[in-house]
Structure formats: structure tokens, C-alpha cells
C-alpha positions in Angstrom: 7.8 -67.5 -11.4 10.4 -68.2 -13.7 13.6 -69.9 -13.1 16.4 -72.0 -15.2 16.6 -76.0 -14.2 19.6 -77.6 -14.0 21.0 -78.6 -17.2 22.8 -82.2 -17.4 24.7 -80.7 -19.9 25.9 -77.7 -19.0 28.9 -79.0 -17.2 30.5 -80.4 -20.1 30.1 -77.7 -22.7 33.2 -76.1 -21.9 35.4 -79.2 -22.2 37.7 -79.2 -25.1 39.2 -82.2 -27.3 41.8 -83.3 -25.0 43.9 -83.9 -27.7 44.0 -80.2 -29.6 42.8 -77.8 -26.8 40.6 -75.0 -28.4 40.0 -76.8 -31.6 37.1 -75.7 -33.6 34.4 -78.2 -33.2 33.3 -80.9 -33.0 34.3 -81.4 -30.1 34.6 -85.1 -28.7 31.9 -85.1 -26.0 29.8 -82.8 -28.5 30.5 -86.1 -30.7 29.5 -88.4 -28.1 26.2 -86.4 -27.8 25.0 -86.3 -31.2 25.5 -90.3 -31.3 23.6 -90.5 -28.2 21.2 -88.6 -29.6 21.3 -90.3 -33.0 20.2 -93.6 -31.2 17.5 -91.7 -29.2 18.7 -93.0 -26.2 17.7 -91.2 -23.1 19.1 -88.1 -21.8 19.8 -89.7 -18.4 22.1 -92.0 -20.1 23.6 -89.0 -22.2 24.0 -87.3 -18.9 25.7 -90.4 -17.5 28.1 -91.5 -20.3 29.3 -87.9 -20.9 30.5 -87.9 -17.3 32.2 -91.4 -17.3 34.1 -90.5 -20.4 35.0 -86.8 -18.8 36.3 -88.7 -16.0 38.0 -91.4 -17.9 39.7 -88.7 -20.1 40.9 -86.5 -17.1 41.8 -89.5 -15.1 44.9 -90.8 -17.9 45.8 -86.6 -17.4 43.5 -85.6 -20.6 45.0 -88.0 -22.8 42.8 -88.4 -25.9 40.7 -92.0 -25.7 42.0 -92.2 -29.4 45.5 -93.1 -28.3 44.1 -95.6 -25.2 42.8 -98.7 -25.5 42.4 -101.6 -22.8 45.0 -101.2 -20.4 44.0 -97.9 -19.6 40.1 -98.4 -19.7 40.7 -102.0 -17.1 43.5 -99.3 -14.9 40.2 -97.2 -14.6 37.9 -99.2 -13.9 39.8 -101.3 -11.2 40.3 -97.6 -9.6 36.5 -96.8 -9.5 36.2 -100.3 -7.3 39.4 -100.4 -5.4 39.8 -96.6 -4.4 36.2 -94.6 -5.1 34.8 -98.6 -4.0 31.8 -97.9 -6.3 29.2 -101.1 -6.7 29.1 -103.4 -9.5 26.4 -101.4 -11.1 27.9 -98.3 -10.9 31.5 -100.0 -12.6 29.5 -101.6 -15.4 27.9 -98.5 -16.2 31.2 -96.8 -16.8 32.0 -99.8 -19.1 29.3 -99.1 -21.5 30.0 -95.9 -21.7 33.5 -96.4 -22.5 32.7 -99.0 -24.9 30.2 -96.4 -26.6 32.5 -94.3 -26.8 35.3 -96.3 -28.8 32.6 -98.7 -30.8 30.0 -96.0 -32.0 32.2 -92.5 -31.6 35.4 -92.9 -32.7 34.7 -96.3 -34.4 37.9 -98.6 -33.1 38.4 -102.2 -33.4 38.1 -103.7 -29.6 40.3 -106.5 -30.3 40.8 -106.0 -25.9 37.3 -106.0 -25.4 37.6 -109.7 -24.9 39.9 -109.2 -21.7 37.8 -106.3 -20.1 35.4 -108.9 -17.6 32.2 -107.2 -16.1 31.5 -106.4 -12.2 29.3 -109.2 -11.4 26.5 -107.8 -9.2 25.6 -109.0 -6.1 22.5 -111.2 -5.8 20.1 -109.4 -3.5 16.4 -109.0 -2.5 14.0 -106.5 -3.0 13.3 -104.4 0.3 9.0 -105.2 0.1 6.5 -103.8 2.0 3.5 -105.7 3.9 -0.2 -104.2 3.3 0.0 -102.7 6.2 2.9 -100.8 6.0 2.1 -99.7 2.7 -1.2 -98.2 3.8 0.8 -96.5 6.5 2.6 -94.5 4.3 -0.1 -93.6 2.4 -2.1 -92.0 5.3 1.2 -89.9 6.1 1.2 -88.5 2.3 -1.3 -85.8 1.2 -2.5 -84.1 -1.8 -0.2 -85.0 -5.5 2.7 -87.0 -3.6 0.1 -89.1 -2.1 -1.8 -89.7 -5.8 1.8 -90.3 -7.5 2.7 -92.7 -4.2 -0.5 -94.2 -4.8 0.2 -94.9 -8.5 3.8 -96.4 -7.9 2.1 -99.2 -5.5 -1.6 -99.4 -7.5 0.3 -99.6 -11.1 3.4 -100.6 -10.6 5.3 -97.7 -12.2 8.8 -96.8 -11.6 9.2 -93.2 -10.2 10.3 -91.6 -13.4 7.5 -93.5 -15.3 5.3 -91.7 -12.5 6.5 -88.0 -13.1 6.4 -88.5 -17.1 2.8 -89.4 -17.5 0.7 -87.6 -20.1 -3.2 -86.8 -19.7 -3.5 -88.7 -22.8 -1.8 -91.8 -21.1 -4.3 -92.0 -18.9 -7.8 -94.5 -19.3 -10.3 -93.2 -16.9 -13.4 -95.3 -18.8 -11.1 -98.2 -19.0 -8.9 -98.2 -15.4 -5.8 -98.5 -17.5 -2.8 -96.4 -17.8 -0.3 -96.6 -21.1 3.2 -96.4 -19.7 4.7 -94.6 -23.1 8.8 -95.3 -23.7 9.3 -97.1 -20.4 12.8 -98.3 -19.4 14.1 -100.3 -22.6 11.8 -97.4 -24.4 9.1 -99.7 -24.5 5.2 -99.6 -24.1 2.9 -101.4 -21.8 -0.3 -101.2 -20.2 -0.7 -101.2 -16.4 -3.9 -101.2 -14.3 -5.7 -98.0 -13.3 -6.6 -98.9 -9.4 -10.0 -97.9 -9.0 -9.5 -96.0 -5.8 -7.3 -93.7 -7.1 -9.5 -92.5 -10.1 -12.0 -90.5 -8.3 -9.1 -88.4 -6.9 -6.9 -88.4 -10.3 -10.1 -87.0 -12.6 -10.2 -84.4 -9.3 -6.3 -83.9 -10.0 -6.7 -83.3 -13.7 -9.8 -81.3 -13.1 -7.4 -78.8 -11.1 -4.8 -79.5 -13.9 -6.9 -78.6 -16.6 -7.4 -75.2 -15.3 -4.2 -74.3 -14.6 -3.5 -74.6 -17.7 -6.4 -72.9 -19.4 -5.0 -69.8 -17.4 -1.3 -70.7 -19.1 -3.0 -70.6 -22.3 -4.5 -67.4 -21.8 -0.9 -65.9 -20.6 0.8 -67.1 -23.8 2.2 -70.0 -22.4 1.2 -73.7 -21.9 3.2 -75.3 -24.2 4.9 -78.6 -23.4 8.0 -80.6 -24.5 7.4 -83.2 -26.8 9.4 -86.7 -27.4 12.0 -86.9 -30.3 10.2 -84.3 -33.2 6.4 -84.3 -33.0 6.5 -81.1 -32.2 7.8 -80.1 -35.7 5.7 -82.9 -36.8 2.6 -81.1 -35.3 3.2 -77.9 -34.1 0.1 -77.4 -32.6 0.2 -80.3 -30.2 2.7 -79.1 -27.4 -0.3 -76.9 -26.3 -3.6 -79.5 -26.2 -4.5 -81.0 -23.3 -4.0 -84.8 -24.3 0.3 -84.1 -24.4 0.0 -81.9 -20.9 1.9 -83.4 -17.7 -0.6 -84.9 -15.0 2.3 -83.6 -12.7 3.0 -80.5 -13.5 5.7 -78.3 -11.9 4.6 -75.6 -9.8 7.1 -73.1 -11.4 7.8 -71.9 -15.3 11.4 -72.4 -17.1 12.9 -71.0 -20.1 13.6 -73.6 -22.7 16.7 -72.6 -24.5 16.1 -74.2 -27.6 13.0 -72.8 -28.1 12.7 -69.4 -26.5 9.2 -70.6 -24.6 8.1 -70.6 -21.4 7.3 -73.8 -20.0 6.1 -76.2 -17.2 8.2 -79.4 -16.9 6.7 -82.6 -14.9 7.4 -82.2 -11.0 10.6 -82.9 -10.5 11.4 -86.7 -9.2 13.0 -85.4 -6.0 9.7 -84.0 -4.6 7.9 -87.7 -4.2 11.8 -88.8 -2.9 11.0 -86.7 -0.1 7.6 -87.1 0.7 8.0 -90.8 1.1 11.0 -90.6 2.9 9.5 -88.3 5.2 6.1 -90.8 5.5 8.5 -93.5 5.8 10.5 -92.0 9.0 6.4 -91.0 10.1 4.9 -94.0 9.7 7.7 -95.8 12.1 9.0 -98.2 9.5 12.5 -99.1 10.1 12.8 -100.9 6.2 15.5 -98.9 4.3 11.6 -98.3 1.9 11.7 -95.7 -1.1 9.5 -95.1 -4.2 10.9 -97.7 -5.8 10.1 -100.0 -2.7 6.2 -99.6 -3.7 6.9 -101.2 -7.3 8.5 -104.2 -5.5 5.3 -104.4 -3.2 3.3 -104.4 -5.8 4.7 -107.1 -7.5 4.8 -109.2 -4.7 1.6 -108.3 -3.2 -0.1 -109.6 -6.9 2.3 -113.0 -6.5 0.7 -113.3 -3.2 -2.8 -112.6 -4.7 -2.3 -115.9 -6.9 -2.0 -113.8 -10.4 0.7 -115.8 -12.7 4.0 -114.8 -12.9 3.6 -113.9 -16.9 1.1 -111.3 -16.0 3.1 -109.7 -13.3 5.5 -109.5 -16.0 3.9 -107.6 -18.3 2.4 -105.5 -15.5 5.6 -104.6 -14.9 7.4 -104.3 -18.0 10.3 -106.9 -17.8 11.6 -108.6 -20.8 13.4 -111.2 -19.4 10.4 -113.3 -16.6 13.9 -114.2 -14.5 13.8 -110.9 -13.7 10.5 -111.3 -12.2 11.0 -114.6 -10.5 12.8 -112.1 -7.8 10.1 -112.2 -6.3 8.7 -115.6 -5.9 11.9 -115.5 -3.5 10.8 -112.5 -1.6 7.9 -114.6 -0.8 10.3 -117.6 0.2 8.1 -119.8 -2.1 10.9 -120.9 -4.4 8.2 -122.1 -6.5 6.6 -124.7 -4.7 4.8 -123.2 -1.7 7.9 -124.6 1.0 6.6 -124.7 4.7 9.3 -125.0 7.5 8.2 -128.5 9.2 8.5 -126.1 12.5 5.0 -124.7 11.5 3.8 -128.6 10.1 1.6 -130.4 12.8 
């Protein structure tokens, strides 16, 4: 079966400078694009910046950004939190779009930058998981959302790191997995758990033949990062550069005319857990993302060093994984309430 995904995209291709409506291109968000694109940043964060500026430009009634500057970007952004009541996250993320927009698109001297302040976020703690519970869930997911589920808890992974893995990512001999352009599009290598790699080489076994009979249909041919494919042409179709989660269905890449599988899509796993969640009888507001936190703090508890948890889980900054020393309610120096002191 065949059928077209949603594009991020699509939306916007019909919006015109704001300035000059029907102007030949470029275009301004087509411009916002190619320097998105320029940068390689992701194309979640092209999907989200083109929005926020959309919305910024038909908020000031289509003026062009050109002939705004500070007052109008703080009047937005004060309506996002007082009216829409977004989150601090959600505000600063229209910032840095904004501020894309004017320092790298249309190239303007932010002389107000200085007076725009940041949301500041909220200080909260991770929702975590006991054992337990964790092993709960589990037994309430079956087949590929229980092997991905496994993988988020075993190895850390963040959901979309998950769904993007390649057969070639994957150390079977080893019990490691390579986590390619991660969040910060950077490397790192995570643990393999070893009761999950009897079912994954059973997974890929399955894998492989599916798409041995894509090959023989003409098909099998993956998307690759930035241009290896033009690099090596033949590569979209070898195993190594195949999803280990492939879609069940077939879509038509427009730029390329082909047939192809993309990963399972990141709402299927969404589901399944929520759905083992609400089984399992755990009242925690738990997600995918939950199982990462568990992880974490599950090693902490284990006695591994902070520095390796770290790594584990691809932070740059080790505040970042102190979280969890607080999840714990260690603060660092193993605190027991004198109620529970003899």
C-alpha cells in the first residue's frame, strides 16, 4: 500500500512575502528554509520555526518582519503567555526562531535584542518509574513496541532516537548501540541490554526479509542523511542504512520519484505505552520519555558515576544530569530523614 505522509512543509508553501503578495521567489519562508537547511539543522526545527514566524507575520496583520523590530517581537511574545498561556519552553522557542529569522535571514542589527528577556522555565522533576512499574509496562507491550519500549528504558534513548536507528547502528557482538546525530546532532554510544538482543537479531531476521522481497519489487530504498546518497548511490538500498523499525506501509518521495519505507512513525510507541500505562494501573502521568528518566535514575541507584550516566545519555552539560541525584532525594550526600534513624 502506498500512501503520502504528512508533509511539515506543505502548509507553508503557499504563503507569499507579506510585503509584495505574488512576488516571484524567493519567497521569505522559502528563505528561512534554505538557511535552515544551510546549517543542517533538523527538519523538526524547520517545521517549528517556519510556523512561529508564519504566526508572527500574520499576527502584526502580515506586516513584513523587515519593517518590525523589538516592540513587536516582545507584543508577541507577551501574547503567546498572557492570552494562548503557552509554557516557558514553548515562548522561548518562538524566540529563537524569531531571532533566526532577523540574525541569519534577513541579516539585521539586534541593537533590541538586549531588552527581549527569556521565559525562565520552571524547575521541575522528572516523572521516574520504580522497577516494578517499569516491568509492568513491559509485560502489557508485545511484539516491535515492546522491543523499541525495551530499548528506551535498557539504552536510554529518546523516542525519536528509537524510531531513527539504522541496522548498521546496531553492535550485536559488542551489546552496544551507536546513537548517530542525537539531539545537539551529536554521536554517542549506549549499552545494548543483553535481554533484548536475542529478540532484536529475531526482529532484524524478520526485517531483513522484508526487505529482500522490496528489493525484488523494485523498491527498498531508504532516505539517507544530508547527501550520501549522491555521495553513494548505491547505499540507500543495503542492508547496513535500512530502518530496524520499518513502517508497515510504502510512500512516494517527491523528491525522488521512489517508493519508500520510512521508520514507524513515533506516534505508534506513543500509544502503545500509553495504553500499557492505563493497563498496568499506574496512575504516574509516565510516557516514552518517562523510561529514559528511569533509566537514568535506576543506574544512579545502581552506584554508576554521574559522568557515565552522562555520556550514557548524551548531555553536554553534567548539571543536566544532576536532575536526577534529586529524583533520588540524595542531594549528593546520601540524606536520611532522622524519622527513619534509630
Amino acid at each position: 500500500m502506498v500512501y503520502a505522509p504528512a508533509s511539515s512543509a506543505a502548509p507553508w508553501h503557499s504563503v507569499s512575502d507579506p510585503v509584495s503578495p505574488g512576488a516571484p521567489n524567493p519567497r521569505l519562508l522559502d528563505l528561512v528554509r534554505q538557511a535552515i537547511r544551510s546549517r543542517h539543522l533538523s527538519p523538526r526545527t524547520e517545521q517549528a520555526y517556519v510556523a512561529w514566524i508564519r504566526r508572527f507575520i500574520l499576527f502584526h496583520g502580515k506586516r513584513h518582519p523587515a519593517g518590525m523590530g523589538g516592540a513587536e517581537v516582545t507584543r508577541f511574545l507577551s501574547s503567546l503567555a498572557t492570552e494562548n498561556r503557552v509554557s516557558a519552553s514553548t515562548q522561548n522557542q518562538a524566540l529563537s526562531a524569531l531571532l533566526f529569522l532577523y540574525q541569519e535571514v534577513l541579516h539585521h542589527r539586534l541593537d533590541w535584542l538586549q531588552d527581549i528577556a527569556r521565559a525562565r522555565k520552571p524547575v521541575r522533576l522528572p516523572v521516574v518509574l520504580t522497577r516494578e512499574e517499569v516491568e509492568a509496562i513491559l509485560r502489557h507491550l508485545h511484539g516491535t513496541p515492546w522491543l523499541m519500549a525495551a530499548l528506551l528504558y535498557g539504552a536510554g534513548l529518546r523516542l525519536m532516537e528509537c524510531a531513527r536507528l539504522r541496522v548498521k547502528d546496531v553492535d550485536l557482538a559488542r551489546n552496544e548501540i551507536m546513537v548517530r546525530d542525537g539531539k545537539g546532532r551529536k554521536d554517542r554510544v549506549t549499552v545494548l541490554p543483553e535481554k533484548v538482543r536475542d529478540p532484536l537479531r529475531e526482529h532484524l531476521d524478520r526485517v531483513r526479509e522484508q526487505h529482500g522481497r522490496d528489493l525484488a519489487r523494485g523498491r527498498g530504498s531508504v532516505q539517507l542523511p544530508d547527501a550520501l546518497s549522491s555521495k553513494y548511490p548505491s547505499a540507500p538500498r543495503e542492508w547496513g542504512w535500512q530502518w530496524i523499525f520499518p513502517a508497515t506501509r510504502f510512500y512516494l518521495d517527491n523528491a525522488t520519484g521512489l517508493l519508500r519505507r520510512h521508520h514507524l512513525h513515533e506516534s505508534v510507541l506513543q500509544r502503545a505505552v500509553k495504553d500499557a500505562v492505563r493497563a498496568a494501573g499506574i496512575a504516574k502521568p509516565a510516557s516514552c520519555h518517562t523510561l529514559r528518566h528511569s533509566f537514568a535514575t535506576h543506574l544512579l541507584e545502581g552506584g554508576y558515576d554521574i559522568r557515565t550516566i552522562q555520556e550514557l545519555l548524551g548531555h553536554s552539560d553534567v548539571s543536566t544530569t544532576m536532575i536526577y541525584t534529586h529524583v533520588l532525594n540524595r542531594g549528593g550526600r546520601g540524606v536520611k530523614s532522622p524519622m527513619d534513624q534509630s
